[in-house]
ROLUM-615737 format. One line per 8 residues: number of its first residue (from 1); for each residue y, z negated, x of C-alpha. Coordinates in steps of 0.001 Angstrom, whole numbers, plus 524288, in hexadecimal, padded with zeros to 5 digits. Layout:
% residues N
NUM = Y:Z:X  ... .
END
This chain:
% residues 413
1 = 888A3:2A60F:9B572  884DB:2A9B1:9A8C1  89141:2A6A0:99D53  88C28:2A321:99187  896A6:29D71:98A26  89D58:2A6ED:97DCD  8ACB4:2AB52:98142  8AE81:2A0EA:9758A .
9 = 8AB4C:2967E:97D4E  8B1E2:29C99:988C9  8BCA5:297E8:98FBB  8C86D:2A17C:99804  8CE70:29B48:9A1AA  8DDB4:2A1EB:9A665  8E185:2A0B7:9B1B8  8F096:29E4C:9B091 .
17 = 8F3A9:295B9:9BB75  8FC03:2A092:9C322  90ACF:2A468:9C52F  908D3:2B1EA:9C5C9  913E5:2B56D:9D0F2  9115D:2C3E6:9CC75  9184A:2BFD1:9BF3D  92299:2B9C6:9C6B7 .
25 = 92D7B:2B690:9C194  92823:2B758:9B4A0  91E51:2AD33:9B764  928DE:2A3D7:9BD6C  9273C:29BB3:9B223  91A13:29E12:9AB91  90C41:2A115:9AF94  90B4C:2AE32:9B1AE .
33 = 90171:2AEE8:9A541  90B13:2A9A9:99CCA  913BC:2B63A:99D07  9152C:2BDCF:991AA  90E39:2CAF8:98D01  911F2:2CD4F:97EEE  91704:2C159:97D26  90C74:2B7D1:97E9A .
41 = 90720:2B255:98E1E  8FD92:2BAD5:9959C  8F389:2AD52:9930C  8F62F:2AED2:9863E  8F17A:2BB18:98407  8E588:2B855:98C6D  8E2AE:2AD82:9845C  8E465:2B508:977C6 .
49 = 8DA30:2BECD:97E4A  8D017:2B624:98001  8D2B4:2AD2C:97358  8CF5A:2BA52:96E69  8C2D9:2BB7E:976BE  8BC95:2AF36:9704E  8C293:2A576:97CCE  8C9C8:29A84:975EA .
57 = 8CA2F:290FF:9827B  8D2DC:291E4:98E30  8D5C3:28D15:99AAD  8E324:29046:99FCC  8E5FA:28DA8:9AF81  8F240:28A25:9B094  8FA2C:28602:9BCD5  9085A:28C99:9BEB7 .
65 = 91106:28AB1:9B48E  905D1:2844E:9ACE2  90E65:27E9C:9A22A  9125F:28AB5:99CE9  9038E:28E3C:998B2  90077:2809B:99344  90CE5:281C0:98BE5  90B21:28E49:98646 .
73 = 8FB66:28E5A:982BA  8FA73:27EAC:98085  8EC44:27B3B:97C89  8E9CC:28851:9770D  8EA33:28404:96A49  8F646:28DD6:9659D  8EE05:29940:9690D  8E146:294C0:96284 .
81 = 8D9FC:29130:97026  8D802:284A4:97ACE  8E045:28535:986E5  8DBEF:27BB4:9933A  8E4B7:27C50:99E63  8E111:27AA7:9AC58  8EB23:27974:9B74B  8EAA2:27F04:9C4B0 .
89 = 8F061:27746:9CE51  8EFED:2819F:9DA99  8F1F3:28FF4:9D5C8  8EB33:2945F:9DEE2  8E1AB:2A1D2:9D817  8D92F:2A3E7:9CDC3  8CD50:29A82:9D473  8D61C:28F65:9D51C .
97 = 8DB57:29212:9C7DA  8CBB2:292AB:9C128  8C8CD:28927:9C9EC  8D3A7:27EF4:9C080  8CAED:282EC:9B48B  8BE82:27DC0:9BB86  8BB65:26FEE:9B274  8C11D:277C4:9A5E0 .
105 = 8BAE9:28411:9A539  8AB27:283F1:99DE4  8A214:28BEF:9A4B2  8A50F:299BD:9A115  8B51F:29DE1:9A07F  8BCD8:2A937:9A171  8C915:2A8DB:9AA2B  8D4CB:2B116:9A9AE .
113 = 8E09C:2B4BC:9B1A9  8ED40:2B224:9AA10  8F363:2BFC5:9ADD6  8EC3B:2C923:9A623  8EACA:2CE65:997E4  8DE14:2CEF0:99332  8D527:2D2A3:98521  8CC0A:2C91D:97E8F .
121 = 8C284:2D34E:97F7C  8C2B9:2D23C:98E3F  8C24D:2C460:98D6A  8B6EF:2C56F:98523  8B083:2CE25:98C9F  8B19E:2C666:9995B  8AE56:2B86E:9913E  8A0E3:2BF96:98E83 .
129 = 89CF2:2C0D9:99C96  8905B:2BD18:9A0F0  893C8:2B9DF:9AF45  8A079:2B545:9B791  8A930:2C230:9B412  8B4B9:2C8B6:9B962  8BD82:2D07B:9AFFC  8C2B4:2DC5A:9B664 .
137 = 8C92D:2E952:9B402  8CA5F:2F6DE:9BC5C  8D8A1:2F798:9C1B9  8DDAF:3024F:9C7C5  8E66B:2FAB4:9D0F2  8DF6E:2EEDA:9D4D1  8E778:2EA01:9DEF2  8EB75:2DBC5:9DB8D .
145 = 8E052:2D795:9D36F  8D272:2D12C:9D74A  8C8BF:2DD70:9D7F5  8BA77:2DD38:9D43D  8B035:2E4B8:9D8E1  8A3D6:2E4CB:9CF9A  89677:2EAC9:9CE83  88FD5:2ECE1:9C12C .
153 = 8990F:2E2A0:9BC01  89677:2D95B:9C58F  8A097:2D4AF:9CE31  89D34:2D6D4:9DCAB  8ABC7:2D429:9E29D  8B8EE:2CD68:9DF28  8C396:2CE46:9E69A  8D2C7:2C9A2:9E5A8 .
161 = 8DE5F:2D1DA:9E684  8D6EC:2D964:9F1C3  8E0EA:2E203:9FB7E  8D7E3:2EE13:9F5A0  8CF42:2EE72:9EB20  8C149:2F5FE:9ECD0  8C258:2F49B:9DCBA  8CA81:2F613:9D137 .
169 = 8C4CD:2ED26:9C957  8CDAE:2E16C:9C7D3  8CB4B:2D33C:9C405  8D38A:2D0B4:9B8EC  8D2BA:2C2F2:9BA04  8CA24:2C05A:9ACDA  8BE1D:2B99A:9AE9D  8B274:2B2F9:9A9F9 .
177 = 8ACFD:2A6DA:9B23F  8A542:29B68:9B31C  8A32D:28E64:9BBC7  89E85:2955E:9C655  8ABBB:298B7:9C8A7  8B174:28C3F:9CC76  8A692:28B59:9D7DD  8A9A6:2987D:9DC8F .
185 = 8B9AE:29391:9DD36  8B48A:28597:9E2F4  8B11A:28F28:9EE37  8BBE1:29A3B:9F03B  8C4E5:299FA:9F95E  8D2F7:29C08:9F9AB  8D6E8:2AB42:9FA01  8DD38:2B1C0:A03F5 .
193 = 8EA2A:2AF43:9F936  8E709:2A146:9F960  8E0E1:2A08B:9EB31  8D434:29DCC:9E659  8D04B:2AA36:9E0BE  8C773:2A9AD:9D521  8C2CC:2B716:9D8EF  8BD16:2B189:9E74C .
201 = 8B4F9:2A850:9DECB  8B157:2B2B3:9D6DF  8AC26:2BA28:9E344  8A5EC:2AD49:9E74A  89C35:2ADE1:9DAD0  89B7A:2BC4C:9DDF8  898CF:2B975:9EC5E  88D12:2AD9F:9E852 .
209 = 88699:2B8BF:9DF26  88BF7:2B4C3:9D0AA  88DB2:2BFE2:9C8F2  89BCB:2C21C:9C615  89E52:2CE19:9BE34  8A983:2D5DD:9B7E3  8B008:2DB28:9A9F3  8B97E:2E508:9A822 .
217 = 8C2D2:2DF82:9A050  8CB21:2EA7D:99AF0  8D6E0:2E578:993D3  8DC75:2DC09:9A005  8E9AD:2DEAA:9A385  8EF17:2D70B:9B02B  8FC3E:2D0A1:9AEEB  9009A:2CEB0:9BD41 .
225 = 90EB3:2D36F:9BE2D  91A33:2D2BD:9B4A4  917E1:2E177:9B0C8  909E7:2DE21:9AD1D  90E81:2D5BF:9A1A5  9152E:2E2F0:99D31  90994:2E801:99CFD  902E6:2DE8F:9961D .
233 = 90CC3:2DDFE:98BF5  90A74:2EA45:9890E  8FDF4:2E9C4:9889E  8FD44:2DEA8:97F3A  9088F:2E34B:975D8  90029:2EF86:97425  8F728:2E77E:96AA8  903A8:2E173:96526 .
241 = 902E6:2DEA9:954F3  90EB0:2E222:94D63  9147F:2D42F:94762  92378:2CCF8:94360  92575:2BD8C:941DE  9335C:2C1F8:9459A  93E80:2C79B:93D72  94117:2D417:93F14 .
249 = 94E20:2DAE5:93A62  9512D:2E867:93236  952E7:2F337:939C7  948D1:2F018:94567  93DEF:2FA31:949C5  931F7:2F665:94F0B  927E7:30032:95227  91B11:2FC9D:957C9 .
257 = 91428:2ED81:95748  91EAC:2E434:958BE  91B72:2D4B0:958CB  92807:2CB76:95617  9268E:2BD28:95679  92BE3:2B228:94DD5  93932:2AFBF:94C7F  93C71:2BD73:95141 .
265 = 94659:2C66F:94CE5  947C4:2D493:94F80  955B0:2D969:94C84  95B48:2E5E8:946E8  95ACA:2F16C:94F7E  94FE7:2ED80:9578E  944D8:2F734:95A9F  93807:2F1DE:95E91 .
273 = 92D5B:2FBE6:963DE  921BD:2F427:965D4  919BF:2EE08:96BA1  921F0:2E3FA:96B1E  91FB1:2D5B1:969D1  92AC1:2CAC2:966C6  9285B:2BF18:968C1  93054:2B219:95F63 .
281 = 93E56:2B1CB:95C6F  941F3:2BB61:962F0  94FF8:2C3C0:9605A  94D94:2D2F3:95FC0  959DE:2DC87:95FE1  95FD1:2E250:959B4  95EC0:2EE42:95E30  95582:2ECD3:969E0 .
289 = 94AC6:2F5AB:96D58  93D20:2EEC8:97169  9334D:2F7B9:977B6  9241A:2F6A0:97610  91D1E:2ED86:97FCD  928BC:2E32A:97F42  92448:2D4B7:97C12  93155:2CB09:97AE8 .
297 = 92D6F:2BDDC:97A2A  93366:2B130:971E7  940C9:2AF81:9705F  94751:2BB70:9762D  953D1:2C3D4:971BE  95229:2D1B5:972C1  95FE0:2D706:96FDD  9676A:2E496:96A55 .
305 = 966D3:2EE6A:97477  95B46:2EB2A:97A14  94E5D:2F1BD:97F36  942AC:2ECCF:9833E  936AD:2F4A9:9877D  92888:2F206:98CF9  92CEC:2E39C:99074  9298B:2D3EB:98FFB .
313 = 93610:2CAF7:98CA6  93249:2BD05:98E42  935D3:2B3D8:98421  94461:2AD9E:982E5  948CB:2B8DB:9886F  956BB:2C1CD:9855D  9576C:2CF51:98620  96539:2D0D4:97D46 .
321 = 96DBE:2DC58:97EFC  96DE5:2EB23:9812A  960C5:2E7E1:98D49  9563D:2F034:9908C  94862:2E9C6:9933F  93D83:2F356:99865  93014:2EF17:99D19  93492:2E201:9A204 .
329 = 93160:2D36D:9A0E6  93B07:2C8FB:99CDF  93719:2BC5A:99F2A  93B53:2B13F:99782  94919:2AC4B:992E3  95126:2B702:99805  95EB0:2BDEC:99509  9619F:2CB80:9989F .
337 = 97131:2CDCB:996C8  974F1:2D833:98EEE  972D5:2E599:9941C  96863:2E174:99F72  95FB9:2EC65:9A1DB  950EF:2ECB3:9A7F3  94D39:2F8E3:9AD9D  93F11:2FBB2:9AC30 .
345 = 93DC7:30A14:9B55D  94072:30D3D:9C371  94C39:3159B:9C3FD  94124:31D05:9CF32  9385B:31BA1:9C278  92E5F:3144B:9CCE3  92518:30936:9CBE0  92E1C:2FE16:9CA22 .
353 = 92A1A:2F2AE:9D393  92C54:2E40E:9D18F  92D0A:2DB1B:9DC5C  92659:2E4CF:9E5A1  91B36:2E5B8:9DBFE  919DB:2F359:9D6A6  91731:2F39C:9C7BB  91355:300DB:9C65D .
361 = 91B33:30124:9BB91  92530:30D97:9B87C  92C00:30349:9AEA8  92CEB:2F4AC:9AFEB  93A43:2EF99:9B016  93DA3:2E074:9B37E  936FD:2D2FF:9B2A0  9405D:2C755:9AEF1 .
369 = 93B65:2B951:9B0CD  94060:2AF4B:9A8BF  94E9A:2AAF1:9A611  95468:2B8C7:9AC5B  961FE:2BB1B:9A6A4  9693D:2C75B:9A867  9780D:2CC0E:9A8F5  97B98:2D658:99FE7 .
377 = 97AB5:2E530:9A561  970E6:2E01D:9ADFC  96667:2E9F7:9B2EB  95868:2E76F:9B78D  9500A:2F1FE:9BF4E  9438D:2F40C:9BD1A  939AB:2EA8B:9C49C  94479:2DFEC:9C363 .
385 = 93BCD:2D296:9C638  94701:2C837:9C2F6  94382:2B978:9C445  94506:2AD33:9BA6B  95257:2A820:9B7FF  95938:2B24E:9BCFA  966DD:2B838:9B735  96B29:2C613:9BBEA .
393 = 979F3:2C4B5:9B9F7  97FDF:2D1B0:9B173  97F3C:2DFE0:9B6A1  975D5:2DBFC:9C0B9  969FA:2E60A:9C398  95E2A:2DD04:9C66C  95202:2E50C:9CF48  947F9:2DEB3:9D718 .
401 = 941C5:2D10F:9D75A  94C8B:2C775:9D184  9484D:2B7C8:9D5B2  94940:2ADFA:9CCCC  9554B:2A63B:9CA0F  95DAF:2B090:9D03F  96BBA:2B466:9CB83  96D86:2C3C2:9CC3E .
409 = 97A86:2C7F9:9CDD7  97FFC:2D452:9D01D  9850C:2D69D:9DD6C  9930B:2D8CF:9DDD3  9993F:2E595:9E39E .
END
């Protein structure tokens, strides 16, 4: 069970075969690791990570909306490393997922969950392991997650999204492995959830005496819900590098790192408090205020009169006249009508719950799937979920869980 092999000659395995209903409706049309923290895919920036880390080989699973990834990553070749694909036919958990890397992977690999942000020096750190490892990390509020129990570093317990945890330490879903894997999944059965959990083969090796033991890894940050790619924005526009391919007019402020793309302009009046990051040809202003923590993405119009803060706007998208954007997520290709505003508080200044799902959040505002138009003078509350290819017709106030394809129209009096 000893690995031998350098990280060079390592190869990571990510598991991206998944919808991700928790991102719904964002991740109606991509997987959900294809969303967008600071303007590149979660992947991406997992990739970058452990291109960093000395891994220059990887194995992406792919299974819904698997075009999307080949489309976007290719061979690899654009970012300077090899990309194999291998499809899952059945998405059906994380064992049956590995188990579609079986004939591809060599004989030590690392694996990672496509929902999380994590630093080449993690990577590196688990790549160096001597045995089967676990990476986890002490969370305060486990609930949700796969909890280990350990002793001296070894691993004497995993369990799956147990109804109460006896730990906080959580798996995060980074690991490194070997062949003795695919035996252990060869003979776990289906979970209680119908899925082959990679975690009951885990317990398997555990159960048949192989040492399995466990890393902190310290920089992971989980991206299960839409507010967790917030989060993560944030997180990565805090190590944001000041830079212009765009043109930007007389007159405009920036203060604080501020990255504008290619073909770009930023138009008189405009004031820019960064982190910010623009993505290519975009139209800034003039006169619009953009708030740090704000990533817009290719191709969108940003008008006079208008404020974003703390917020992710998907690429193709229109945000034109006299709106107000605060800690929200736009997917792509939509229009919000002149004068539509997203509230982002409680008016009881309470946790604001989406869907039933408490956020824990004082301030989140809305999430917008793809293609939403609005009216003008329309108004969304705070924990707004609205679905893909939906229009909210003028003056209309928009609250709760909006399905897709829906046409909103204010009820007449």
């Amino acid at each position: 069970m000893i690995l031998k092999e350098s990280q060079n000659n390592m190869q990571a395995v990510i598991l991206a075969a998944g919808e991700g209903q928790r991102m719904l409706p964002l991740s109606k049309s991509r997987p959900k690791g294809m969303l967008p923290v600071a303007n590149k895919p979660v992947i991406e920036h997992i990739i970058a990570e452990a291109k960093k880390a000395g891994i220059n080989e990887f194995i992406l699973v792919t299974g819904y909306k698997s075009d999307v990834l080949t489309h976007y990553f290719g061979d690899g070749t654009r970012f300077g490393i090899k990309i194999a694909y291998c499809h899952q036919e059945n998405i059906q958990g994380t064992g049956a997922a590995l188990r579609a890397v079986q004939d591809a992977v060599r004989q030590n690999f690392l694996v990672f969950n496509s929902d999380m942000l994590i630093s080449a020096a993690d990577i590196l750190q688990l790549s160096q392991a001597e045995t089967i490892t676990i990476g986890v990390k002490e969370k305060d509020n486990p609930a949700g997650f796969g909890i280990v129990e350990e002793q001296n570093g070894k691993v004497s317990c995993i369990v799956e999204k147990p109804d109460s945890a006896l730990s906080g330490l959580v798996n995060i879903g980074a690991y490194i492995l070997n062949q003795h894997i695919f035996t252990a999944i060869d003979k776990t059965l289906l979970s209680s959830r119908g899925e082959l959990e990679l975690t009951q083969a885990l317990q398997l090796l555990i159960d048949q005496g192989i040492p399995i033991c466990c890393t902190a890894l310290n920089s992971w940050q989980d991206i299960s819900y839409p507010w967790d790619l917030l989060s993560a924005n944030t997180n990565l526009l805090s190590h944001l590098v000041s830079g212009s391919q765009g043109i930007i007019e007389e007159n405009v402020h920036i203060d604080g790192p501020c990255l504008i793309g290619a073909g770009s302009i930023i138009r008189s009046g405009s004031y820019i408090t960064g982190p910010v990051i623009i993505g290519e040809n975009c139209d800034i202003g003039p006169n619009c205020f953009i708030r740090p923590a704000t990533s817009i993405g290719d191709n969108c119009r940003i008008g006079g009169s208008v404020e974003i803060k703390n917020s992710i706007i998907m690429r193709g998208s229109k945000i034109p006249h006299m709106n107000y954007v605060g800690d929200s997520i736009i997917g792509e290709n939509c229009n919000l009508g002149a004068g539509t505003k997203i509230a982002n508080i409680r008016f009881d200044k309470k946790p604001i719950t989406i869907s039933d799902t408490n956020t824990g959040l004082l301030k989140f505002g809305a999430v917008l799937g793809d293609d939403v138009q609005t009216g003008i003078n329309v108004s969304i509350n705070s924990g707004t979920l609205i679905g893909n290819q939906v229009n909210v017709w003028p003056y209309v106030v928009a609250h709760g869980h909006i399905p897709d394809n829906v046409q909103l129209r204010k009820k007449p009096l």
